[in-house]
C-alpha positions in Angstrom: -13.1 -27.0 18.5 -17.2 -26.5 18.7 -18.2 -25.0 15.3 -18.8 -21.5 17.5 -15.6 -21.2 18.6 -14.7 -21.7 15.0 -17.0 -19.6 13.2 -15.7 -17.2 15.9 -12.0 -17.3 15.0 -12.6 -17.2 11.3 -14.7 -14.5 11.8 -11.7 -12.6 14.0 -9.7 -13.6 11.0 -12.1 -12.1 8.0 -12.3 -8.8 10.5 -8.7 -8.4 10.9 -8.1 -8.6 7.0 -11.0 -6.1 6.6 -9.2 -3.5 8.5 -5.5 -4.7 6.8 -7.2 -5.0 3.5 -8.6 -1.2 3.0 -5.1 0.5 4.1 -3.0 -2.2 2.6 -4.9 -1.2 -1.0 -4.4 2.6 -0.2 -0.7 1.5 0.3 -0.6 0.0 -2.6 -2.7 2.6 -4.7 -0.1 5.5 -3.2 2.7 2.7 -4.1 1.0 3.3 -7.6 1.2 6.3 -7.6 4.7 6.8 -6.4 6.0 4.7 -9.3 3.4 6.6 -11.4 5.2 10.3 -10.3 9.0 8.2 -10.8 8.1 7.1 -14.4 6.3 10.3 -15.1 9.3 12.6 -13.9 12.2 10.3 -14.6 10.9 7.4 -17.3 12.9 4.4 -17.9 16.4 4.8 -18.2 19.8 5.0 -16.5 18.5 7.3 -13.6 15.4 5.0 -12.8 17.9 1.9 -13.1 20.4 3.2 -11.0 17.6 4.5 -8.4 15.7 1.3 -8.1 18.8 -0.7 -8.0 19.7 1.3 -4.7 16.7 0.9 -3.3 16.8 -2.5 -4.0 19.3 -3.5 -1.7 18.1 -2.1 1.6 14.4 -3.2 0.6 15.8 -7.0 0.0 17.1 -6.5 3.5 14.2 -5.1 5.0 12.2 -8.4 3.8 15.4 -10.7 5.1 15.0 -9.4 8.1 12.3 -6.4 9.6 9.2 -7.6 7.5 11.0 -11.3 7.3 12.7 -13.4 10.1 12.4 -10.9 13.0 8.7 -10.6 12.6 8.1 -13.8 11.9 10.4 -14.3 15.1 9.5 -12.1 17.7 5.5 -13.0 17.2 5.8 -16.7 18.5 7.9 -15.8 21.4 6.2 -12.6 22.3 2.7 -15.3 22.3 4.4 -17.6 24.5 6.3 -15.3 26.7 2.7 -13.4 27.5 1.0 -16.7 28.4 4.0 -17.3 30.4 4.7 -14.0 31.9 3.1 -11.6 34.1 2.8 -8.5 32.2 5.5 -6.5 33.5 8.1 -9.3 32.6 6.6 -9.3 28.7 7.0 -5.5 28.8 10.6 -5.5 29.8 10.7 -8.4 27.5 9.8 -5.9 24.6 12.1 -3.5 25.5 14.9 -6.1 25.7 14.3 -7.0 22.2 14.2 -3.3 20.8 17.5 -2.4 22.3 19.3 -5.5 21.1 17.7 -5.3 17.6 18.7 -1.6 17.3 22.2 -2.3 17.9 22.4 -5.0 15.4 20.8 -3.0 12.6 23.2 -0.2 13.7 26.0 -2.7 12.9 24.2 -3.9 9.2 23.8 -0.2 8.3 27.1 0.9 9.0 28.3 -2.4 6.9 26.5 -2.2 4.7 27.2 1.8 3.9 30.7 0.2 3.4 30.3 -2.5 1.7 28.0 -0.4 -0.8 29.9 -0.9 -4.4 30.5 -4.9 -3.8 26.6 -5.0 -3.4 25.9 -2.9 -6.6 28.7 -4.9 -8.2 26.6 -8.3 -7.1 23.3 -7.1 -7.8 24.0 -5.2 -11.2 27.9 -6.0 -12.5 26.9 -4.9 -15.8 26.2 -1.4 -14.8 30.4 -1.6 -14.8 30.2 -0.6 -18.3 28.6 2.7 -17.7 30.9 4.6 -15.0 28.6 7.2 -14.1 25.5 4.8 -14.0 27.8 2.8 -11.8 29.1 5.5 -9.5 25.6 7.2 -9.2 24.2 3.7 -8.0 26.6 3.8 -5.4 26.2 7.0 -3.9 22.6 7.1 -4.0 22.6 3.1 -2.0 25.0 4.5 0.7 22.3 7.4 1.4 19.5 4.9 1.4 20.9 2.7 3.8 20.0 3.8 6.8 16.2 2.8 5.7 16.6 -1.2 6.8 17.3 0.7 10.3 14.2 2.5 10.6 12.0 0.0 8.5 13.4 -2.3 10.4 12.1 -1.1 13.7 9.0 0.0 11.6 8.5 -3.9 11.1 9.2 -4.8 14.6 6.4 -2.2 16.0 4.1 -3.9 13.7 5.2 -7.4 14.8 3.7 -6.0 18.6 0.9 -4.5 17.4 0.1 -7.7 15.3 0.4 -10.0 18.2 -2.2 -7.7 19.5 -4.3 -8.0 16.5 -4.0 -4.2 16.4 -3.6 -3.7 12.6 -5.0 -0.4 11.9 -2.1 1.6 12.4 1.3 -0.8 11.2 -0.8 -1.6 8.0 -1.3 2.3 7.2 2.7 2.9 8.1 3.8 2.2 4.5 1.4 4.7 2.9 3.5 7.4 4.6 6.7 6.2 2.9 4.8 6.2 -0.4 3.8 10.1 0.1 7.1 10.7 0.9 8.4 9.6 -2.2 5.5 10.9 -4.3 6.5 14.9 -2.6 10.3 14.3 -3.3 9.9 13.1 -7.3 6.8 15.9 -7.4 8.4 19.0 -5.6 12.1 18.4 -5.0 13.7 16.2 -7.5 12.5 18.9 -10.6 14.6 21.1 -8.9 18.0 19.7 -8.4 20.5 18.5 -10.8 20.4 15.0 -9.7 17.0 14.4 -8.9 17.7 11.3 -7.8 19.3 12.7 -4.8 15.5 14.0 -4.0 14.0 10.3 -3.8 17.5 9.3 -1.4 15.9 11.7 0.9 12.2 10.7 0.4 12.9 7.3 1.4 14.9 8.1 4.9 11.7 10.6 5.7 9.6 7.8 4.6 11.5 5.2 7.0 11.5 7.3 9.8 7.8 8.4 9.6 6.5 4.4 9.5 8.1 4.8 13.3 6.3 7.5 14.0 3.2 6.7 13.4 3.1 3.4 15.2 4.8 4.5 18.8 1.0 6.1 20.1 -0.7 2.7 20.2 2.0 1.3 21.4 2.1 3.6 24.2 -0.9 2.8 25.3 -0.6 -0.4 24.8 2.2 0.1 27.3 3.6 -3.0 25.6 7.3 -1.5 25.0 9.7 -1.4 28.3 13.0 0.5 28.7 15.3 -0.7 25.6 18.0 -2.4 27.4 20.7 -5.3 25.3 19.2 -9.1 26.6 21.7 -11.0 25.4 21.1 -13.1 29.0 17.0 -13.1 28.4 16.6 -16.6 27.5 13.3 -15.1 25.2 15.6 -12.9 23.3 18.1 -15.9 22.8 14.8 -17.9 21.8 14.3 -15.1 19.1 18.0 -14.7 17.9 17.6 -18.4 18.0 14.7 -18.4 15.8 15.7 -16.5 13.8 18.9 -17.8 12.3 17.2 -20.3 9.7 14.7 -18.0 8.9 17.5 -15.4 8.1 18.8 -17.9 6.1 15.4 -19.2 4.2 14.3 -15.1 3.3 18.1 -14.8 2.3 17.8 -17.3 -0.4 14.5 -16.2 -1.5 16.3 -12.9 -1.6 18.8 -14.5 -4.6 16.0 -14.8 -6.9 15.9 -10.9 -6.6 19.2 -10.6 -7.0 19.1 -13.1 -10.4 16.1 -11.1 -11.8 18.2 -7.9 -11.6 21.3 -9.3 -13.0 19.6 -11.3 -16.0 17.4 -8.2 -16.1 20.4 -5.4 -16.5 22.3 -7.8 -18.9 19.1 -7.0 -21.3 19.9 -3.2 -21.3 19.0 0.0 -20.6 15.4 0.3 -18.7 14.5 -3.3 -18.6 15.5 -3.5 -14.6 13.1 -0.9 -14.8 10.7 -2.5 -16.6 10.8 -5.6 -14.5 10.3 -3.2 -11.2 7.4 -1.9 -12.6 5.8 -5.2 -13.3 6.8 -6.3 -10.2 4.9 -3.1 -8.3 1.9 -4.0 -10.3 2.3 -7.8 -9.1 2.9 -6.7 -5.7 -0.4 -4.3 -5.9 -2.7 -7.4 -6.2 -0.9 -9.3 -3.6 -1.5 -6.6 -1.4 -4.6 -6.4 -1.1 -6.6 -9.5 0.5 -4.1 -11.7 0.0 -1.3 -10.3 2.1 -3.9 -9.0 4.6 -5.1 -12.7 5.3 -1.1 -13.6 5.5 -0.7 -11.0 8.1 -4.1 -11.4 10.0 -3.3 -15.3 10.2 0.0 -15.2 12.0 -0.7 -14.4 16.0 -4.0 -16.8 16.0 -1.6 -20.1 14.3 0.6 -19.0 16.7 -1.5 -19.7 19.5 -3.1 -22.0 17.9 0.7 -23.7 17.6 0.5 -23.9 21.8 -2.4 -26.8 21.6 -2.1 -30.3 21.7 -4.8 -30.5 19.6 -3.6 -28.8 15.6 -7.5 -29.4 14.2 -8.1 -25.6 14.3 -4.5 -24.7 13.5 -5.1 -27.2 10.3 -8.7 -26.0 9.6 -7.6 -22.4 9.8 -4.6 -22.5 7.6 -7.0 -24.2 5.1 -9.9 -21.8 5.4 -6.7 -18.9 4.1 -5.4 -20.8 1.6 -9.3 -21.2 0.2 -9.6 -17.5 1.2 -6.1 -16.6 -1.2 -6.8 -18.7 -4.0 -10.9 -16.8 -4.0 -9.0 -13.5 -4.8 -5.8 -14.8 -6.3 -6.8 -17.0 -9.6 -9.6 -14.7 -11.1 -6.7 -11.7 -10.7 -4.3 -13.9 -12.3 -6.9 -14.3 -15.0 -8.1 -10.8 -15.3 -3.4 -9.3 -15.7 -3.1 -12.0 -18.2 -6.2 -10.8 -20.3 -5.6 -7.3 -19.9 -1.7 -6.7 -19.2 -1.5 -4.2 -21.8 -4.6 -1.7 -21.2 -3.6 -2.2 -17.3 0.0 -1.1 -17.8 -0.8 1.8 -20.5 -3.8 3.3 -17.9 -1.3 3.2 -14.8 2.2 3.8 -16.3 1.8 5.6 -19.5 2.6 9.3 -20.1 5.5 11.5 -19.9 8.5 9.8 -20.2 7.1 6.6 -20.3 6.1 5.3 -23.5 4.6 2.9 -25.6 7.5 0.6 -26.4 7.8 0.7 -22.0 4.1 -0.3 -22.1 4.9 -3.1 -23.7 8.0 -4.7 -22.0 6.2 -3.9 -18.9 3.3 -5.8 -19.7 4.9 -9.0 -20.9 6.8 -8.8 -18.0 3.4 -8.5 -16.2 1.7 -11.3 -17.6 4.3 -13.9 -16.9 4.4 -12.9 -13.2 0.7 -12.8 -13.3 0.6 -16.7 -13.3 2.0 -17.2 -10.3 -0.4 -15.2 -7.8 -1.5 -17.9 -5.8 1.4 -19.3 -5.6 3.4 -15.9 -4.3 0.3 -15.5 -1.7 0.4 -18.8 -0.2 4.0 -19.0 0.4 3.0 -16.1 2.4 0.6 -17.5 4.9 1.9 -21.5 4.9 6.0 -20.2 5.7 4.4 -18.5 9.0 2.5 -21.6 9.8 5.6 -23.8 9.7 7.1 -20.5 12.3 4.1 -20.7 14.1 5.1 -24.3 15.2 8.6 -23.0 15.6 9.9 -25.5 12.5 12.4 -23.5 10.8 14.5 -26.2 8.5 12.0 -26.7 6.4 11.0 -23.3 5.0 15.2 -23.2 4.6 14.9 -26.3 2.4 11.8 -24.9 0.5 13.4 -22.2 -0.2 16.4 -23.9 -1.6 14.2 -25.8 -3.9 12.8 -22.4 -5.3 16.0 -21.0 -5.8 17.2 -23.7 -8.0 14.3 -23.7 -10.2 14.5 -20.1 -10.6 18.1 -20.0 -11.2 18.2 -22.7 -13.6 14.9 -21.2 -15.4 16.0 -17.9 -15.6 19.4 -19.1 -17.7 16.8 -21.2 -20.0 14.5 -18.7 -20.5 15.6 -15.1 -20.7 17.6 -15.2 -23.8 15.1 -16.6 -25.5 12.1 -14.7 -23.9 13.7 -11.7 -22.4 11.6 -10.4 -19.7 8.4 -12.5 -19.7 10.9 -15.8 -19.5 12.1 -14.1 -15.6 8.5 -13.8 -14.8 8.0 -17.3 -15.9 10.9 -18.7 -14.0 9.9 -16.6 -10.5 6.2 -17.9 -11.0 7.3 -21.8 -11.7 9.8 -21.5 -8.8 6.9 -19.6 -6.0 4.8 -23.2 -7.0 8.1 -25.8 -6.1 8.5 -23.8 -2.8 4.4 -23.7 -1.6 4.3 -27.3 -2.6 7.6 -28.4 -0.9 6.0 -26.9 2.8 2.4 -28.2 2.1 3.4 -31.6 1.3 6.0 -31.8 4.2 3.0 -30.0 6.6 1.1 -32.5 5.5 3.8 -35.3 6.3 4.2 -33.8 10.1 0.7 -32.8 11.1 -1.2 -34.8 9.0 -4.3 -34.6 6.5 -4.6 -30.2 5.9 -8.6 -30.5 4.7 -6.8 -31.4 1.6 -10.0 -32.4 0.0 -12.6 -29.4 0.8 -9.2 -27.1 -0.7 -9.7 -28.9 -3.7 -13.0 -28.8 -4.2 -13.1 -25.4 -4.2 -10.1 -24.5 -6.0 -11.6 -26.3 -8.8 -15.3 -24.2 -8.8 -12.8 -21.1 -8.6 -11.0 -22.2 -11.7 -14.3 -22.7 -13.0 -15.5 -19.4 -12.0 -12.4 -17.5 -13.3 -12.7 -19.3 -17.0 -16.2 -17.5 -17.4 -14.8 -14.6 -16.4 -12.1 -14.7 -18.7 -14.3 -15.4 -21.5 -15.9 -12.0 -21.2 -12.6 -10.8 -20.9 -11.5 -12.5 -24.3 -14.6 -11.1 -25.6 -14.2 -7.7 -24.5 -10.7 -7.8 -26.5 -12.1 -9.0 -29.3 -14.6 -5.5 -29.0 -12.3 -3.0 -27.5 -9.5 -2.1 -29.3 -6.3 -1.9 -26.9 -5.7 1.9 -28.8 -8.9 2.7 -26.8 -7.2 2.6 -23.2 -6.2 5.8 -23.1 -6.1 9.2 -20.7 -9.4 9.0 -18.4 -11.7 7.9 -21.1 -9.8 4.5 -21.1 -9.2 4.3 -17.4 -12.9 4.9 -17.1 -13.4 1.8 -19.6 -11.2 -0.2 -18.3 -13.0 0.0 -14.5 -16.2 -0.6 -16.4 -14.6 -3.6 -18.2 -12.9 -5.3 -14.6 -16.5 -4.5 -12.9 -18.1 -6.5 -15.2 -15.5 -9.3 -15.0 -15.6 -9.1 -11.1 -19.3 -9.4 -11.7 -19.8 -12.8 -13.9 -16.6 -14.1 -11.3 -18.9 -13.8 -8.1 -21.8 -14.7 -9.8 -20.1 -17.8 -11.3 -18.9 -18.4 -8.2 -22.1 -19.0 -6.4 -23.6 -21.1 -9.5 -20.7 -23.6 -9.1 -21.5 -24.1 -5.4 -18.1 -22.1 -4.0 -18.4 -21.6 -0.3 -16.2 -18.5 -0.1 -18.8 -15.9 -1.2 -21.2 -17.9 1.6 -18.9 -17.4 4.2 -17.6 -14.2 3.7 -21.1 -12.6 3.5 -22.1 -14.8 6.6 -18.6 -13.8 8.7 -19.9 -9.8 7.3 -22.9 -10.2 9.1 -21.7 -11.5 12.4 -19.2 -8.5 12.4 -22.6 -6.0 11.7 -24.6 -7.5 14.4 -21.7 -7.7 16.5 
């Protein structure tokens, strides 16, 4: 590919993840919040367990399948059936696809509502010993069901928007569901018994709304035809197809959840809580640039997948990876060194204290050290879809599995919370090298070098940053990040970090601050 045509697709890529990365960060600021309003309102405790638990199970669905193997999925085949269609055949291609996905989440939902205590009982068994904590789980999951429907479908009008690198509106879908929640712990859930029941409801309103706000540009996209079941479209069969491994590969990522939680509940009272909020906090980071990039990178590999010649799929898989690890190890660096004043600033207040400051953070920390690795499982899993290989993200994922399983029996007792962090960050690093040394093995040398190189001035970059942050501990007190005052300090503190990081950066000779400004100025002048 000429070095244009390159410059040109990286700079389609950077421009994409500029509009994701803005909306994606006011997502996850309003996710803040919303956790902010729950641990406010409700704290730590048997109502926050039992809530989060609930939520837990549809959400681990949502990522199995809306936001996992059907997106993953449908994009590929939607690429290929437009090159290979005329555009009324895609469209009733579409349409196919939405009718037959409907009824089968219709059919998990109802299942699911059913099968509601055996799924507590597997993600939480020791809530047994508290009745009520174990009945109130119960109910409240059997409301929220319904939500993998309609995030579901959510996740599939992003998928079409995606493939035509419209962004704007699927990436600013999940803020809704965050305001939702925020109104029902705010206004609703003060005033009823259970105020649980209040966040039930926030979440269907939430589900339902990340629909809404997608179905205008796809309108006039005029991308969607008339749902209809296409069990005899050989497309949809190519999906379904598709999607059976990858069903399988997000499932078994989906047991480290479900091992967190139950080595996480067996520690008592508020610690699945504790490990939720660490886990939003995680989550926050990775969803800014990181998971924007992820997203962005999808419908161009997939085209890119349709060429005999995998230089640019290669290069550009590369120039993400390089991208990730720019935004990933310094914030790795930057939780580690300030877990606690992060935590206290976000979380603390209310019925959230200082001892939940603290198991929060530890928690925090030990997660922290896996960023890169959680991001670039993220965009290297799609590449491997992308060339429609599903076996081996299955066999990845296996691999992770067993080191986190294994990790978390070796660790927790002895750690408690931090040692579950530590085994999900070990096992995110066994599954992204699994698929990059087996990429590597199918398609050949991935600019293996040039990702090395830089990941080493990056390290480089991050240590000088985190010896101002070490010195700013040794200064600041961690008593002094408190109220406003200390969220003021702590933004002056992580400015000045981000500060010595770039500049660093640029002394070491990394090329990521080059290129981005240089892909910023094509978009101006554009």
């Amino acid at each position: 590919m000429p070095a244009t045509d390159s410059d040109e697709v990286r700079g389609r890529l950077v421009r994409s993840a500029s509009t994701i990365t803005p909306l994606t960060l006011l997502s996850r600021v309003t996710g803040y919040l919303r956790e902010k309003v729950i641990a406010f309102t409700l704290g730590a405790g048997m109502r926050t367990d039992a809530f989060f638990v609930a939520f837990r199970i549809p959400n681990m669905l949502r990522e199995i399948i809306g936001e996992g193997a059907m997106s993953s999925a449908v994009i590929p085949v939607y690429a290929e059936v437009s090159h290979q269609r005329a555009e009324a055949e895609a469209r009733a291609f579409v349409g196919r696809v939405v009718g037959t996905f409907t009824l089968l989440l219709t059919g998990i939902t109802a299942l699911g509502i059913l099968a509601s205590p055996w799924l507590v009982r597997l993600l939480a068994a020791p809530f047994e010993a508290d009745p009520a904590k174990f009945a109130l789980t119960v109910l409240l999951n059997r409301w929220i069901f319904p939500y993998i429907l309609l995030v579901s479908l959510a996740a599939l009008c992003q998928a079409l928007l995606n493939a035509h690198h419209r962004f704007a509106a699927a990436a600013a879908a999940p803020i809704l569901l965050n305001l939702s929640l925020i109104l029902a712990a705010w206004l609703v859930a003060p005033r009823l018994a259970e105020p649980t029941y209040a966040l039930a409801g926030g979440v269907l309103v939430g589900g339902a709304l990340q629909i809404a706000v997608q179905i205008p540009q796809l309108r006039r996209l005029k991308a969607v035809g008339r749902p209809a079941l296409g069990w005899g479209d050989p497309a949809v069969r190519s999906v379904l197809l598709l999607m059976s491994p990858r069903l399988l590969a997000y499932g078994i990522n989906s047991v480290n959840t479900v091992v967190a939680t139950r080595f996480a509940s067996s520690l008592g009272d508020s610690s699945v809580s504790h490990l939720y909020y660490a886990n939003r906090l995680k989550e926050l980071v990775l969803g800014g640039f990181a998971v924007s990039v992820a997203t962005a990178i999808l419908p161009t590999l997939s085209k890119q997948a349709l060429a005999a010649d995998r230089g640019p799929f290669k290069d550009h898989l590369a120039f993400a990876l390089r991208l990730i690890a720019f935004v990933t190890v310094p914030a790795s660096v930057g939780l580690v060194a300030l877990q606690v004043p992060i935590v206290r600033v976000l979380f603390e207040g209310g019925r959230f204290g200082a001892a939940d400051t603290r198991a929060t953070a530890g928690a925090l920390a030990t997660l922290s050290l896996g960023l890169f690795f959680f991001a670039s499982v993220r965009v290297v899993v799609p590449a491997f879809y992308a060339l429609k290989s599903t076996a081996l993200p299955v066999a990845a994922a296996l691999a992770d599995a067993a080191v986190f399983v294994t990790l978390c029996a070796l660790l927790t007792k002895p750690l408690g919370l931090p040692g579950i962090g530590a085994a999900s960050s070990a096992a995110a690093a066994v599954n992204v090298s699994v698929l990059v040394l087996v990429l590597r093995r199918r398609e050949g040398r991935l600019r293996g070098r040039a990702l090395a190189s830089s990941l080493a001035r990056i390290v480089g970059a991050s240590a000088a940053m985190g010896a101002l942050l070490w010195a700013a501990g040794r200064v600041v007190p961690e008593a002094a990040y408190r109220g406003w005052r200390g969220a003021g300090l702590l933004f002056g503190v992580i400015g000045a970090a981000t500060a010595v990081y770039w500049v660093a950066a640029h002394l070491l000779g990394s090329p990521e601050p080059g290129e981005l400004k240089r892909l910023a100025a094509r978009r101006r002048a554009a």
